[in-house]
N, C-alpha and C positions, 0 to 999 in steps of 0.2 A: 504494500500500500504506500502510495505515493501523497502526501497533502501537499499544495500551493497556498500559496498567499497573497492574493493578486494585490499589483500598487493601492489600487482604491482602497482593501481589507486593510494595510499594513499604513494608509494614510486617516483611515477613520480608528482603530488602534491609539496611534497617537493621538490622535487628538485627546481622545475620552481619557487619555493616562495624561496627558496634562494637569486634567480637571479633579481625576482620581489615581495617583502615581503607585498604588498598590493591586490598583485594577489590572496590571501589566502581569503581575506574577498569577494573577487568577486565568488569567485568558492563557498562558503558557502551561499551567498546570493543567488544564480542561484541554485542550491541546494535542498536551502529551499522553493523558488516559486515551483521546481519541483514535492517538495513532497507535496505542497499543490494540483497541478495543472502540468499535467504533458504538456501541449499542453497552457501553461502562455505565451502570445505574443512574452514575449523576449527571450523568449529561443531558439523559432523558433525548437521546436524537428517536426524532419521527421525518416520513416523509410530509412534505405539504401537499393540501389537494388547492383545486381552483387554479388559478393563472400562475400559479406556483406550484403547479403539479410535479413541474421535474426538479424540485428544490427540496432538502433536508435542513432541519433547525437542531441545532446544535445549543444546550443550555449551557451558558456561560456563569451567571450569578443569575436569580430570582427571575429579574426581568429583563435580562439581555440577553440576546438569544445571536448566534455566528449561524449566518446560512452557508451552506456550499452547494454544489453541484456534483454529481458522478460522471466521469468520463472513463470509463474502462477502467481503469483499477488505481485511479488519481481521484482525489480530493480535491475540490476548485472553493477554495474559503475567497467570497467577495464582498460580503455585506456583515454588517455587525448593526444589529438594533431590538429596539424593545422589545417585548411581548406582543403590545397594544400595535404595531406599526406593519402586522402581516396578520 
């Protein structure tokens, strides 16, 4: 298993670790359960239905959630946002 991190994931990242500079080590730890174990209890990853059909939610803290995509056997993380925002 391969994960990405595409510029926009790894430019909206920063931002939100400006705002909260320990929120860096959460997103890295959630991460690395992921690449061990993509379906790890706490991450709570599901697929999404609707116009986000081909998209997985990946739980970060409570209410931020890292989407990705599946490409053959890659990880495509591009988006990081709330709960309420998908």
């Amino acid at each position: 298993m391969k994960l990405v991190l595409t510029t926009s994931f790894q430019k909206i990242v920063k931002k939100r670790c400006q705002k909260n500079p320990a929120l860096r080590q959460v997103i890295e730890k959630q991460l690395q359960y992921f690449s061990k174990n993509p379906y790890h209890p706490s991450l709570k990853t599901h697929k999404l239905v609707g116009k986000r059909s081909n998209q997985f939610s990946v739980r970060i803290t409570g209410d931020l959630r890292a989407l990705c995509v599946v490409d053959g056997n890659t990880y495509i993380f591009f988006d990081l946002i709330t709960h309420d925002k998908y």
